[in-house]
N, C-alpha and C positions, 0 to 999 in steps of 0.2 A: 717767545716761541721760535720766534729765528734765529736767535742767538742758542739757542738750544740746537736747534734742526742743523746750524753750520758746525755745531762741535760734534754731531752726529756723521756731519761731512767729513771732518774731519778724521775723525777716529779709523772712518770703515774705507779711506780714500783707496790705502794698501790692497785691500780688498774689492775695490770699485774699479783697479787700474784697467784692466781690461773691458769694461765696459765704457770706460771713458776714453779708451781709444777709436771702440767703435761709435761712441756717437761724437768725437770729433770727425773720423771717418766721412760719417755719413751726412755729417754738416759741410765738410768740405766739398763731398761730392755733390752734396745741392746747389751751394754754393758756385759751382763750375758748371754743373749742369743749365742752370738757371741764367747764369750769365750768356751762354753758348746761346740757349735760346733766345735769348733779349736781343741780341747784338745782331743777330738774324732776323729776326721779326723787326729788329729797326732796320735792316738794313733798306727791306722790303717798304716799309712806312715812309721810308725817309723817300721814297719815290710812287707812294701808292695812290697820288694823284693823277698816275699816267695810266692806272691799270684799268680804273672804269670808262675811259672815254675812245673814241677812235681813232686809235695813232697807229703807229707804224716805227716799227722799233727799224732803224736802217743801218749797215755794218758796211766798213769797209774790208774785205781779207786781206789787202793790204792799204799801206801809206804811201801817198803818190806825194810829190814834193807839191801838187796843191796848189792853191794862190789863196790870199788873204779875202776873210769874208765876214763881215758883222751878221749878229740873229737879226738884225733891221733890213739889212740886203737880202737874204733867204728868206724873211719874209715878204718883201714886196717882190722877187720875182718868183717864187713858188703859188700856185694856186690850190685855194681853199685852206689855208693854214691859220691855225687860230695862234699857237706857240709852237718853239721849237727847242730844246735844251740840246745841249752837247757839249762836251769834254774838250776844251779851249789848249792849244798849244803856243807857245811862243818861239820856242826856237831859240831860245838864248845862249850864247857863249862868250864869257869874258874872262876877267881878270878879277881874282879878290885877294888882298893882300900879298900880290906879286905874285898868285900862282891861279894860273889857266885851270877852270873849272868847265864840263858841260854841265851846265843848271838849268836840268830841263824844268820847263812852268806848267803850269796844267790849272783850269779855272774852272768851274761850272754856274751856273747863275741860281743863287742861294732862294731865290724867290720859288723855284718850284724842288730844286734841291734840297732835301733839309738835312739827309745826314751828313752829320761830320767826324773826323776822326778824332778820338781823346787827344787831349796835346796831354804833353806833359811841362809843358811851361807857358807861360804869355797867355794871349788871348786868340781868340782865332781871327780870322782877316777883315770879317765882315763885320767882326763887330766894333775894332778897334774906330778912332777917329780916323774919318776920310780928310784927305787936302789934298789942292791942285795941284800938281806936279808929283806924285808920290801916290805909289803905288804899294800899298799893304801885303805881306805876303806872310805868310809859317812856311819854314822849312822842318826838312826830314830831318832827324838828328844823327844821323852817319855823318853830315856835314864837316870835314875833317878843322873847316874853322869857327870859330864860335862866335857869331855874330851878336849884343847881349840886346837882350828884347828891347826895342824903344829905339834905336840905333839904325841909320839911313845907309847901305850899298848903293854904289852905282856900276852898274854893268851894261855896256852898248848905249853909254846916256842915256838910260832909264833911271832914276830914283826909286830905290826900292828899302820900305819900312818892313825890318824884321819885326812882327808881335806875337812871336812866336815856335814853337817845336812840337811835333808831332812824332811818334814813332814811327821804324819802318815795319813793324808789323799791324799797325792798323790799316783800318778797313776802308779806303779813299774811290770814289764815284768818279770813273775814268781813266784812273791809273789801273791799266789792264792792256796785254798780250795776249790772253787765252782765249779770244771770243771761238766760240766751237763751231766746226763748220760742217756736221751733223744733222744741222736746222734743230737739233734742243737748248733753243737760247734762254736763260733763266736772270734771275733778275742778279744771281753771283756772278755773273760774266761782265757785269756792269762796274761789278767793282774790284780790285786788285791792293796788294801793299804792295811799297818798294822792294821789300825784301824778296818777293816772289818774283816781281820783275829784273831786279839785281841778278835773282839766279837764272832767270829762263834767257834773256839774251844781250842784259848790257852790260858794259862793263863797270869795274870794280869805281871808278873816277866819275863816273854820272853821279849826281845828285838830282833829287825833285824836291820841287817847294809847288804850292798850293795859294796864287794869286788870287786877292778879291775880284771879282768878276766888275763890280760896279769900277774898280780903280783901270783896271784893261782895258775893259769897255770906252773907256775916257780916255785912256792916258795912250792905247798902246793898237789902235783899231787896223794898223798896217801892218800889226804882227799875229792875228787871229787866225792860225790856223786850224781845222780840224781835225780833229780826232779820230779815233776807228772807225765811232758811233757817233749816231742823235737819235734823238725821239722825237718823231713829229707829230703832234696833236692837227688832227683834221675835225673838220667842220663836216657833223653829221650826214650831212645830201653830198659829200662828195663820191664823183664818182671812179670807177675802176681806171676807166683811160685818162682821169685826172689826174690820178696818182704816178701812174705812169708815164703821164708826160712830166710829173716832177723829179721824179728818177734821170731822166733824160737830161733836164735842167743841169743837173748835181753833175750827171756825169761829165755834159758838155763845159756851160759856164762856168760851173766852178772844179773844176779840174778833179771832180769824183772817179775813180779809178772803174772801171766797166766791170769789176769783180766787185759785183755789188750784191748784196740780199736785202730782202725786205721779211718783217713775222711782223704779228697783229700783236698786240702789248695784250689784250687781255688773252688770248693764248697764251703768251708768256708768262701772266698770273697763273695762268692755270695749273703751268708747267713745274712754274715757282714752286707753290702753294704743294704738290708733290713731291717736288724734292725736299722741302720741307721735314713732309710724314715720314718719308722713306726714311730722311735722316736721324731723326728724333725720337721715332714711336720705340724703336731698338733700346736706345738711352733710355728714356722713361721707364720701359719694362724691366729693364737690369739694375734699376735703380729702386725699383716697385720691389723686388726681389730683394734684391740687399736691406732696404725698410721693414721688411718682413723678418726676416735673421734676426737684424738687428731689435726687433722688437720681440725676437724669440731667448737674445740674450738677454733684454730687459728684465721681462718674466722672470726666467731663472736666477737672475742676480737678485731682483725684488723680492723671491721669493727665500733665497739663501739668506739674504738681511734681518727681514722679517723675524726668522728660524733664530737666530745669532742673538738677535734684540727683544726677543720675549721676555728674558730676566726683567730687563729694563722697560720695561713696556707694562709688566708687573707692579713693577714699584712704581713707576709714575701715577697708574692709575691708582693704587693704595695712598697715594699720597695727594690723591685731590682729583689728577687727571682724568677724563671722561676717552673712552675710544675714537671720539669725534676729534680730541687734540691730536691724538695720537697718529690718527692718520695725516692731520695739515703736520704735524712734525716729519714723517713721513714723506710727506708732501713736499716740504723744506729742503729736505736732505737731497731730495733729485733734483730740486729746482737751482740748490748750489753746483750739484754735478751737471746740471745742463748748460749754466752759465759758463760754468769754467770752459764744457768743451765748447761754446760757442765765442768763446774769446781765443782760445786757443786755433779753433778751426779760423777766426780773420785771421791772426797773427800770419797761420801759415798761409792761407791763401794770398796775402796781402806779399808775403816774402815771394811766392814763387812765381806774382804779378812781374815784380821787378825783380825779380833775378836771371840769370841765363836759362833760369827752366822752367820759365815761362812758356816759349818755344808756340807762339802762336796761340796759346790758351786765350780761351776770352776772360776779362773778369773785371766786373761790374757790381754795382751795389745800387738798384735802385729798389723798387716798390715791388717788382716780382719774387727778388731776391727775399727782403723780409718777409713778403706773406710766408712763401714757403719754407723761410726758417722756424716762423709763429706755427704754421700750418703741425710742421714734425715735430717741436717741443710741445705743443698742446695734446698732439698722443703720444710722447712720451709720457709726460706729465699725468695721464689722463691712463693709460698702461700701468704706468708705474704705482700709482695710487690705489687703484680698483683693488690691486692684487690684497696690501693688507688691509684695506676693508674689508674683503669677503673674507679672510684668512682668520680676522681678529677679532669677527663680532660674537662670532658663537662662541669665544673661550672665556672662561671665567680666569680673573688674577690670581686666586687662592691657586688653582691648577698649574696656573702657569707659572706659577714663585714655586710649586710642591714638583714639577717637570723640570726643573732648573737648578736644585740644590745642588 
């Protein structure tokens, strides 16, 4: 029966082209839509440890040149602090391979951090093997040298293990310019790519690499400087002029710039969680709409087939076949056309991951992505099917051989 249903594929493909554009179409655009959403909802996840408790998301508007500060120092002289996460600076500038790089470092501490950016090569920092003197890092891969994964730099006497490459359009916690000074802080202002920061103010010769936190922490504690931002997690019964006196702390001892704001993290869920809908519900609806189309060119292609294949549909059942084959034959035929365009719809998606048009697309393949492939080929399928069963049960073969001469 399938070897029958695929020469059925066959035959009518001519005929199917146009519907097989549109449900690679509308496979691609799941495909991307689905991704957009994941990479979002993780990005959010990969920090949704901060959203239920009471912290205090804290900003700088600007970067003061700062003094060096371990999260073990800001926690013993801040009061009521349970943890503290922030976006770790080094400051680095050296020499690689005979030519003057700025290699800005940027760390977060993976224990309460969890997203990370896809590499496209090696492994990421935290996971590779730690050792004493040697400091794990991924670099962006603008990198104009090729450092090869497994392979030790030294810049300023620090030893540094490349295990790895990450794009500059992924999606990195800390590497960020745009914090808004609006007070609608969301949980995207948290995170940034190079490539957005490349364009908004540094120059074309900056590079960023992504230290393991555990290797800095260790290796490198008189070069910690802070970042825009932290997130401080407070201890429930703290109170308002507590907080406030830790404000003061930040600005005095540790050289925090007096253009400081402070929001409540689960406000910023809030806010998040908004921008979210505002951004998505649009997508979904225009994509709800184009499913619809396309299952209105279903219909009419099913049912033009159908029309085309009664000869054959005649004879089969004079020759043995029951209308119950007839429709998994039927059923075949679309199940070869759905296959092809869902190999066709990766191929493409997979090309315009990695090509220049790409252009910031998200794209992904995990467990969201297949349901909602299964999701639209099961009412393809299920579309497609329905039609010549209602079409072909009420005809008789003798009719339909005597409609076909």
């Amino acid at each position: 029966m399938f070897s029958l249903g695929f020469s059925e594929f066959l035959k009518n493909i001519k005929n199917n082209i146009l519907v097989l554009a549109e449900l690679i179409l509308i496979y691609v655009a799941a495909i991307f839509m689905m991704s957009a959403i994941s990479e979002q909802y993780g990005l959010i996840n990969g920090i949704k440890t901060f959203f239920d408790r009471t912290g205090t998301f804290v900003k700088q508007n600007t970067i003061a040149a700062g003094t060096t500060v371990t999260d073990e120092e800001l926690l013993e002289n801040l009061t009521g602090v349970e943890r503290i996460v922030r976006p770790v600076r080094t400051n680095l500038y050296g020499d690689i391979d005979g030519n003057s790089y700025n290699l800005n470092f940027i760390t977060n501490n993976s224990d309460y951090v969890k997203s990370i950016p896809r590499l496209t090569e090696g492994r990421w920092c935290e996971d590779a093997e730690h050792e004493d003197g040697i400091i794990n890092i991924v670099l962006s891969d603008n990198v104009p040298f090729k450092v090869p994964v497994g392979d030790i730099v030294n810049l300023e006497g620090y030893n540094f293990r490349v295990t790895g490459y990450y794009g500059i359009k992924e999606m990195v916690f800390g590497l960020t310019n745009t914090l808004n000074t609006d007070g609608s802080e969301s949980y995207i202002n948290m995170y940034g790519t190079v490539n957005e920061f490349l364009e908004y103010n540094a120059p074309s010769y900056e590079y960023y690499a992504i230290a393991s936190y555990e290797d800095v922490n260790r290796e490198m504690k008189d070069r910690m400087y802070s970042g825009l931002f932290m997130i401080i997690d407070y201890y429930d019964d703290l109170s308002e002029q507590d907080i406030e006196k830790n404000m003061d702390i930040l600005c005095t001892k540790f050289k925090y710039t007096a253009d400081v704001d402070m929001f409540d993290m689960r406000n910023i869920y809030t806010y998040s969680m908004e921008l979210l809908r505002i951004k998505f519900v649009p997508v979904v609806v225009i994509f709800g709409l184009t499913f619809i189309l396309t299952l209105t060119c279903i219909f009419n292609a099913a049912s033009l087939n159908v029309m085309r294949e009664q000869h054959n549909y005649g004879i089969y059942f004079i020759c043995g076949n029951n209308w119950k084959n007839t429709v998994i034959l039927s059923f075949m035929h679309w199940v070869c056309l759905s296959v092809t365009a869902l190999i066709a719809a990766g191929v493409i998606s997979a090309f315009v991951r990695v090509s220049n048009l790409y252009n910031g697309l998200a794209f992904s393949f995990g467990w969201m992505n297949i349901l909602s492939l299964m999701v639209i080929t099961v009412l393809i399928l299920i579309f497609a099917v329905l039609l010549p069963f209602v079409m072909l049960r009420k005809m008789q073969p003798v009719n339909i051989l005597r409609n076909n001469e």
